[in-house]
N, C-alpha and C positions, 0 to 999 in steps of 0.2 A: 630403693634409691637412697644413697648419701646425701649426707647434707650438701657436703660439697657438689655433687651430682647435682643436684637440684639448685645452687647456686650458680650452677655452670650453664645450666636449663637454663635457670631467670633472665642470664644475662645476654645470650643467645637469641632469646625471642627479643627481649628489648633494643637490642639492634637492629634486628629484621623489622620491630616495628618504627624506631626513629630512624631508618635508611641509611645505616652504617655497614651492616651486612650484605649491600649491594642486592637487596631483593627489590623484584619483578613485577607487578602485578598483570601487567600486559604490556605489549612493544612500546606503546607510545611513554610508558613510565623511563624508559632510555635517555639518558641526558643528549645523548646522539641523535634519538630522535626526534624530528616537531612534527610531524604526520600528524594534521588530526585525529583524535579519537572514531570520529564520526566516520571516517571512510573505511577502519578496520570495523565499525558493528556495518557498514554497508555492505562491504565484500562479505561479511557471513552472512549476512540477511541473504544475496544473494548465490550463495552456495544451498541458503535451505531451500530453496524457490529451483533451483538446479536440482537437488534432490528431489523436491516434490513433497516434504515436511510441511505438508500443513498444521495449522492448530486446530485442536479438537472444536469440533462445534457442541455449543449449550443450547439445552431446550429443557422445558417441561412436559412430560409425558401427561395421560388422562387423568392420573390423579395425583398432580399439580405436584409431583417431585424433580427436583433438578438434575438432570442427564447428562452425559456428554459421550459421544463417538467421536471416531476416525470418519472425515468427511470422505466425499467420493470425487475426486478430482481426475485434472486432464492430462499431466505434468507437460503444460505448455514452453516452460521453460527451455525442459530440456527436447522437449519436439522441434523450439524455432532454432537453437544451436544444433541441433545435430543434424536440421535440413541443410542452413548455410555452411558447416564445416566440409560437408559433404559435397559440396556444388564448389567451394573453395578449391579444396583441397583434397585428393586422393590418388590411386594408384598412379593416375597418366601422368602425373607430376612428374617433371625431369629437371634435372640439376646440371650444367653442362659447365668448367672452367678451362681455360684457355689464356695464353698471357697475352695483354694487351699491346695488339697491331699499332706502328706508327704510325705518319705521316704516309711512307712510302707501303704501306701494307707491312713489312716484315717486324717479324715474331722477336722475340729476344731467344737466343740460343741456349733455351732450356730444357729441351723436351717438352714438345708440347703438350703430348698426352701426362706426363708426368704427374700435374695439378690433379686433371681431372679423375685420373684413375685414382687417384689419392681419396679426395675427398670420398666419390662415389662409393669404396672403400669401407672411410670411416662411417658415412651414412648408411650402408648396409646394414654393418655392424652392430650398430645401435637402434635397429629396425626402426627409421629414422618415420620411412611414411607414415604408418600405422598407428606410431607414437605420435606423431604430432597432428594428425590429424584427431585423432582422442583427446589432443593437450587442446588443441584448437578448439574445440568444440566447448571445454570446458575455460576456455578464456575467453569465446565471444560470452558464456552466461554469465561471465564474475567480472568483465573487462577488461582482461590482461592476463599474461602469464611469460616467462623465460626461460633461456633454454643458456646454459651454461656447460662450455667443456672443461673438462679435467683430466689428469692423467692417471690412470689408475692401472699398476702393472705392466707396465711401458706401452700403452695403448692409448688413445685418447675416447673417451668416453661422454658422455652427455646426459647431465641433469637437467632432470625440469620440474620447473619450479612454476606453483601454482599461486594465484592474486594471495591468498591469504600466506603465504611463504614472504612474500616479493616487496619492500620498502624502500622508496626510492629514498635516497638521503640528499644528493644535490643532481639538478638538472638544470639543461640548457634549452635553447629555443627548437635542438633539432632531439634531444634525447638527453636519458637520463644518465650521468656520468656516476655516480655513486650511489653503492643501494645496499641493503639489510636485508639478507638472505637468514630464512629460520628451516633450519632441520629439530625433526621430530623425533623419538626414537620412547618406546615405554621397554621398563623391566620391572622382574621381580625382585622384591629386597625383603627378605624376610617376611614370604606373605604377602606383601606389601605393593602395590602398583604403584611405580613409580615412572614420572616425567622428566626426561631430561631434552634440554632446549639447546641445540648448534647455534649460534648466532655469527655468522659470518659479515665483517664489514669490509664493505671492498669500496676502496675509493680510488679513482681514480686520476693523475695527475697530467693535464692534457698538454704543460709545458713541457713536465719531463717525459712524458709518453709514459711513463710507468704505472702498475698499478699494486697499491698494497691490501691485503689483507691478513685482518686481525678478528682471532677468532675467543669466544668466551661462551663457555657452558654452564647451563642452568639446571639446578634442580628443582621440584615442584612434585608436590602429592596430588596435588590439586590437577586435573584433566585443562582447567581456563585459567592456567598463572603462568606464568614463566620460571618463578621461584627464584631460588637463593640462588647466586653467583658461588660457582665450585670451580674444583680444578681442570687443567684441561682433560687428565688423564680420564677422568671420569665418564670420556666419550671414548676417547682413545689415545693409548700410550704417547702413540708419534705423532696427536696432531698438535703442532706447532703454533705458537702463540702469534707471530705475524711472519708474511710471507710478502717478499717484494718480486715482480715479474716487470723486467725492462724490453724496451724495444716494442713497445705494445702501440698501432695508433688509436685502439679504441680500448674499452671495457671487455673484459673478455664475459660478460653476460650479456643477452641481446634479448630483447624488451618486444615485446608486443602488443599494442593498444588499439582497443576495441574504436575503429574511427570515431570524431564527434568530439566536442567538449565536454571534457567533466562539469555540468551544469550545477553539481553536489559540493563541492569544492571547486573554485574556479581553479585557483593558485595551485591545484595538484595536479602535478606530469602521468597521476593514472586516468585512466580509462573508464567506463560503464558499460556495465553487462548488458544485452540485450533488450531484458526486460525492466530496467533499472527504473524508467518512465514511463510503466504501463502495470504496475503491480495492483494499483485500482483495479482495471481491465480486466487481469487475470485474476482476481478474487472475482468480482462479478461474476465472468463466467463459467468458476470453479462453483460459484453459490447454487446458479443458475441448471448448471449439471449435478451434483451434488441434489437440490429438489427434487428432478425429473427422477435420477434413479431411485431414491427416497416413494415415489410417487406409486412408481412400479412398484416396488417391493410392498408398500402398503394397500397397493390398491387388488389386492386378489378377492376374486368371488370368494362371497361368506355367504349360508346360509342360519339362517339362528331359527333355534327351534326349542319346544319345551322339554326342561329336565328330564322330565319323566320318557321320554323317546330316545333317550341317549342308556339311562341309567341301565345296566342291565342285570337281569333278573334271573337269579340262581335255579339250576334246576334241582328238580325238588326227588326226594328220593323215593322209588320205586317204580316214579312216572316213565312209562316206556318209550315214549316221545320226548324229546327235549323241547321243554316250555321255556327256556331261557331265549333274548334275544342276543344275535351274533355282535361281538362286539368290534368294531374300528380298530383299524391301525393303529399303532402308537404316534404316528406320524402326522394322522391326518389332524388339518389344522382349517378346514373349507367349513365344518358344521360346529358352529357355538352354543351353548345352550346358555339357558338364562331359568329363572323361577318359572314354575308354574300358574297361570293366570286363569280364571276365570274368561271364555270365549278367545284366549291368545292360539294363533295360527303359528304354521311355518311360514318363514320369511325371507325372502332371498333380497340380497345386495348386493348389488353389481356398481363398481365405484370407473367412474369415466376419466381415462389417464386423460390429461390438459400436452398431448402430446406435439401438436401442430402450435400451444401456446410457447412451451417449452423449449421445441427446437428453432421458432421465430427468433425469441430473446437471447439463446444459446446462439445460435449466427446472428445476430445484432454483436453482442461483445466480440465474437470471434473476429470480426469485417473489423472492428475498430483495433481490435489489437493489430491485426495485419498493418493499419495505415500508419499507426502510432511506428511498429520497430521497423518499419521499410520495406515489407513482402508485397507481395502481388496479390488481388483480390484473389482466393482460393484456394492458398497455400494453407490456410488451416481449417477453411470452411468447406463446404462439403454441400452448398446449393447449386454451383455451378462444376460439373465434372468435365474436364478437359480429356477426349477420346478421340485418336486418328488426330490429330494434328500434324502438321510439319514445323518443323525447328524455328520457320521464319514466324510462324505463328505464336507458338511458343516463347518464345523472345516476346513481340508485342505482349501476349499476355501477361509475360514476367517480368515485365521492363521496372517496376519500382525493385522486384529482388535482384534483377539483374546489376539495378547501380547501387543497390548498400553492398551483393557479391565482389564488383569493383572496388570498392570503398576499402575491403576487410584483403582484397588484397594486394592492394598497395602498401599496408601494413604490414602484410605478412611479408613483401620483398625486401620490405625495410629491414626486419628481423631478420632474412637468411641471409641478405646479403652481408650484414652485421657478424653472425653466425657462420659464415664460411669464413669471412677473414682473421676471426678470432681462433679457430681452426687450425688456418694456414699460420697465423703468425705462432701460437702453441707449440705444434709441431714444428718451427725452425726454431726454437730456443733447445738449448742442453739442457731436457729434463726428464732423458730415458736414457739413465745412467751413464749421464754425463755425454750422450751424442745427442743429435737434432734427427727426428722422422725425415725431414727431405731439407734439402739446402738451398730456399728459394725465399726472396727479401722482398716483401710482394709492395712494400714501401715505395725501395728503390724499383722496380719492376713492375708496373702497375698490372692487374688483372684484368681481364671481363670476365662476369658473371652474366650465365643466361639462365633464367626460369622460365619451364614452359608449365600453363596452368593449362588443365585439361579442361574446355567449355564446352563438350559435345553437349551440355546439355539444352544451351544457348544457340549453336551454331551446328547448322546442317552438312556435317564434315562431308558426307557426299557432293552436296549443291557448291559447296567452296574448292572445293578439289576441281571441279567441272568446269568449274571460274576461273580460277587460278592457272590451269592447263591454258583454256581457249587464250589465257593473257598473255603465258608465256609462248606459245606460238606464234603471237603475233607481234612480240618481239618488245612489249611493253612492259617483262618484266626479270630478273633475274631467275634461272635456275637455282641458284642459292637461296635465292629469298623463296621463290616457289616450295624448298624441300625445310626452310623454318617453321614457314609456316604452317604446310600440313602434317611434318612428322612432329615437330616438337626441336630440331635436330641443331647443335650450334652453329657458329657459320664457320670453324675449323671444321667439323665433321660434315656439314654442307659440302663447306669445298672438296676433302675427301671424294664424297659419294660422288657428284659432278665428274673429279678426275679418273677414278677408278670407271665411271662409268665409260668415259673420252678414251678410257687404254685398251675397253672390253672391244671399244667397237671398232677402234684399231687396230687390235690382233684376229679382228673378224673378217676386216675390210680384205678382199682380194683383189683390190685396183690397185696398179703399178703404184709408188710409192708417189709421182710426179703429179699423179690424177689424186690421189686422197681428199682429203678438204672439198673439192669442188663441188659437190652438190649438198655442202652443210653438214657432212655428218662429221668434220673435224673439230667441232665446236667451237666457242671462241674463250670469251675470257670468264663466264660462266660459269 
């Protein structure tokens, strides 16, 4: 290296050290951002707790050296998110759009199906259930996570973006208007593993309805830094340094939070992961499990016997009998030997697993974790087994998970409904080469949004259907509403099926045209 070289070096680090080179050490070092520190090591704490990374456990062996293994844990974590995303959220989920009915009933003259097939479409595409019930899952464990469209090759597409990604920058009393979104990406550089950091800031302007974002790429050798400020090309050629999107009435990222008060920060618009107030809990009875199987493994029949009964004894040459004794497995690990003793015996020990003490204590933590994040006695425990039940029973049993399941989604209609209109509004701007995906101002033209969640788990679809019938027979309830309910279905495609069904039985009926109606089967406004 040159002097010069090496002068170029000096002066290089000494800006990245006095913060002229616009280096990183972590998000919250952003003059943009004031996010506590404290809630970026939370959301990791809980992604390791999600993983199921516990810390090694320390002891002293017999003779008295210091040890440490891989504990034997239960990953509760990820058991209680993956039961509620599941009960949330999956395949019976239906998404239904339709444009919003007047006063008088009628539609606006847009093709009604138009919306819906659209979206349904886009959500396909982006194998939208699957995905978000995965993203779901790993946002009730961290608290939060967002789902952001883009347009990628004249299509619209959908990022998701996880709690450690997601920085809110400003929010309001119903959601967060501007946020700091981090894309990750490593390569090689000469050998070299290297980090470069996307920092997308999107903020959002609710007078002008617009929204901008401005992007800046970081470099870093380091896996836990953000590193030096570089160019943009250094991520990619054409991404552009700020980007304004008009005509917007929201954020086009849509937010998800884990219901409840952030008790960890008050003053933060995020969320806490499931087990965020109960990690006590789950260490106990990760300790507690962890012992037992420890117990087991330790506690195998030993016999110990003297040296001389193990040692074996070469055969001796020319003897035509083998005087040697047979010697053990390599394996076998049940018979110990010890010195030879003056009147010492064989000795058996047989060590008594504390297994009745063990799985007491082990379902003591288990019962309290359950109380602590909102499930139903027995959702983790395993003293009471729930067999041949009916649905209505079911419900009573799971009535506490049944209303944190309510709780988580009310949030989540918060997000889709958010998430289809950023969507909708995306696709009517010119930004697939210079035309709009569909030509609809859902502004001026307001929408309905129907989400059907599927609760067979909760609800005895048979006993409601039996219900639901005997109601509309007796003239207490709409067909429409009858066919929301039990199929999932909107109430344009409600109305639909009702009429379609009104034309079948019409081109059935073989009574003069003058008798029709008369005995009810001309339906009415149903």
């Amino acid at each position: 290296m040159t002097l010069i070289d090496s002068l170029k070096s000096f002066f290089k680090k000494g800006k990245v050290k006095v913060g002229m080179g616009n280096y990183l050490k972590t998000i919250t070092d952003h003059p943009n951002i004031n996010l506590p520190p404290s809630e970026i090591w939370r959301i990791q704490e809980d992604l390791r707790y999600y993983r199921n990374d516990m810390k090694n456990v320390h002891y002293f062996n017999t003779y008295n050296q210091k040890k440490e293994r891989k504990p034997h844990t239960l990953a509760l974590t990820k058991q209680m998110s993956r039961q509620l995303a599941s009960l949330v959220f999956n395949e019976g989920m239906t998404v239904s759009i339709q444009p919003h009915a007047d006063e008088q009933g009628m539609t606006v003259d847009q093709g009604d199906d138009m919306l819906d097939q659209f979206i349904k479409k886009v959500l396909a595409d982006n194998n939208f259930n699957q995905n978000y019930e995965e993203n779901l899952e790993l946002g009730i464990a961290t608290g939060g996570f967002a789902i952001r469209p883009y347009v990628e090759n004249g299509t619209i597409k959908l990022a998701w973006i996880g709690a450690d990604q997601f920085v809110p920058l400003e929010s309001n009393t119903n959601e967060i208007t501007s946020a700091a979104i981090i894309n990750k990406r490593t390569v090689s550089e000469h050998d070299i593993t290297v980090w470069y950091s996307l920092l997308e800031f999107h903020y959002y302007d609710e007078v002008a309805h617009t929204e901008t974002i401005e992007n800046e790429v970081y470099r870093s050798e380091e896996a836990d830094k953000i590193g030096q400020n570089v160019p943009l090309s250094n991520w990619d050629e054409n991404l552009p340094e700020k980007v304004v999107f008009s005509g917007l009435s929201r954020p086009t990222f849509a937010y998800f939070k884990m219901p409840g008060k952030n008790n960890f920060a008050v003053e933060s618009p995020l969320g806490v992961g499931v087990s965020e107030n109960a990690k006590s809990i789950i260490d106990a009875a990760n300790i507690a499990y962890d012992q037992y199987v420890r117990e087991v493994q330790l506690a195998k029949r030993r016999v110990f016997v003297p040296y001389s009964m193990i040692r074996p004894v070469a055969k001796q040459e020319g003897d035509l009998f083998d005087g040697g004794f047979p010697q053990f497995d390599e394996d076998e690990d049940v018979f110990m030997q010890f010195k030879d003793k003056e009147g010492t015996s064989i000795t058996q020990v047989d060590t008594t697993i504390r297994n009745v003490q063990y799985t007491a204590t082990l379902q003591y933590h288990l019962h309290a974790l359950e109380n602590n994040v909102g499930l139903s006695q027995g959702t983790l425990t395993t003293d009471g087994a729930i067999n041949d039940k009916t649905a209505t029973e079911v419900v009573s049993d799971n009535s506490a998970t049944y209303r944190t399941r309510s709780s988580i989604i009310t949030q989540c209609e918060k997000q889709l409904y958010g998430l289809i209109r950023s969507i909708l509004e995306l696709a009517n701007l010119p930004l697939f080469d210079g035309k709009t995906l569909i030509n609809y101002d859902i502004q001026k033209n307001p929408i309905d949004i129907n989400l059907h969640f599927e609760d067979g788990v909760f609800v005895d679809k048979n006993a409601q259907a039996k219900q639901d019938m005997l109601i509309v027979q007796q003239g207490m309830m709409p067909k429409v509403e009858f066919l929301q309910r039990n199929y999932g279905l909107s109430e344009e495609d409600a109305k639909r099926w009702v009429q379609d069904a009104q034309d079948d039985a019409a081109n059935d009926d073989v009574l003069p045209n003058n008798q029709k109606g008369m005995f009810g089967d001309g339906g009415g406004d149903e």
